[in-house]
C-alpha positions in Angstrom: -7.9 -12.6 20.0 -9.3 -9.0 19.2 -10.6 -8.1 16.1 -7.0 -6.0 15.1 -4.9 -9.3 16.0 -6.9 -11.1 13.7 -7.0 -9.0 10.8 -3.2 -8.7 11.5 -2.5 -12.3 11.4 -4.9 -12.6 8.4 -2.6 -10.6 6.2 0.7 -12.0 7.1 -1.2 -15.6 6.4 -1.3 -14.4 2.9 2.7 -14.1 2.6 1.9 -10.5 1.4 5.0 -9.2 3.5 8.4 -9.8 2.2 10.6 -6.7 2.9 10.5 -3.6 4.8 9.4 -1.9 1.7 6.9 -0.4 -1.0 8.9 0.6 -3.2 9.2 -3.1 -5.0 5.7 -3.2 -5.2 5.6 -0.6 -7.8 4.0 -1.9 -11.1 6.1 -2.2 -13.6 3.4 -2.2 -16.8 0.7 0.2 -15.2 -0.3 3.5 -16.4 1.0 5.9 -14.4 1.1 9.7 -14.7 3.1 12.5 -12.8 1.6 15.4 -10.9 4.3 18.9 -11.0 5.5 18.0 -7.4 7.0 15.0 -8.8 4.1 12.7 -6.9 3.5 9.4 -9.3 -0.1 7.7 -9.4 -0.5 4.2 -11.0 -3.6 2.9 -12.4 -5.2 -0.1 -13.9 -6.8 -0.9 -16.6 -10.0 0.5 -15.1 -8.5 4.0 -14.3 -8.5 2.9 -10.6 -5.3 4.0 -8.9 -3.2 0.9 -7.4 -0.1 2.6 -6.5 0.9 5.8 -5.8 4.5 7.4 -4.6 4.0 11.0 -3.4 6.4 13.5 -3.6 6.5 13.4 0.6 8.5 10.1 0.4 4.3 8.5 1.4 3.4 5.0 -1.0 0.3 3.7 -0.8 -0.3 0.3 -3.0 -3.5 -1.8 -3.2 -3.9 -5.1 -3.0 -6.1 -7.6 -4.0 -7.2 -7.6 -0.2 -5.2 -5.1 1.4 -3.7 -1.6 1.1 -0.1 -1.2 2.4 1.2 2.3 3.3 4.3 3.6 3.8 3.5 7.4 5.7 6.3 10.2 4.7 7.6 9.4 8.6 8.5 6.2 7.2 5.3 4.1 9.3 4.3 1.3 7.9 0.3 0.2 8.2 -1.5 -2.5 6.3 -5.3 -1.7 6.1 -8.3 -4.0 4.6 -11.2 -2.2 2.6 -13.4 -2.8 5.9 -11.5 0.5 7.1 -9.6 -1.7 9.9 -5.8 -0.9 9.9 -2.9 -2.4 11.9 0.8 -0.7 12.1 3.1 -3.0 10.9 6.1 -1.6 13.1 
């Protein structure tokens, strides 16, 4: 199994992906503020952004152990914070 197999089967082990969507993984008690394009960036208690839903149509959320992206095409990759990523479809 190559290394992108691996991580790919590693995140779907961790029942991370339910739907064919981001949107639902938009924190509902975050901070979040909104840029003049209409872009909206979450953050946690830390100031660190966790979600963010650019004006494009593009989400990016982070994990615990992964970062999901949705691109403004509407591709879906999962990445870890090694800097490997895998295209979901």
């Amino acid at each position: 199994m190559n290394d992108m197999q691996a991580f790919a089967s590693g995140v779907y082990s961790f029942g991370t992906v339910s739907s064919r969507s981001l949107s639902g993984m938009q924190p509902d008690s975050a901070t979040h503020s909104i840029t003049p394009d209409g872009s909206k960036f979450f953050t946690d208690c830390d100031g660190d952004i966790i979600y963010a839903q650019y004006a494009s149509g593009a989400i990016v959320s982070k994990q615990s152990k992964h970062i999901a992206v949705r691109t403004a095409d509407g591709d879906y990759w999962m990445g870890n914070f090694e800097g490997r990523w895998f295209r979901v479809d």
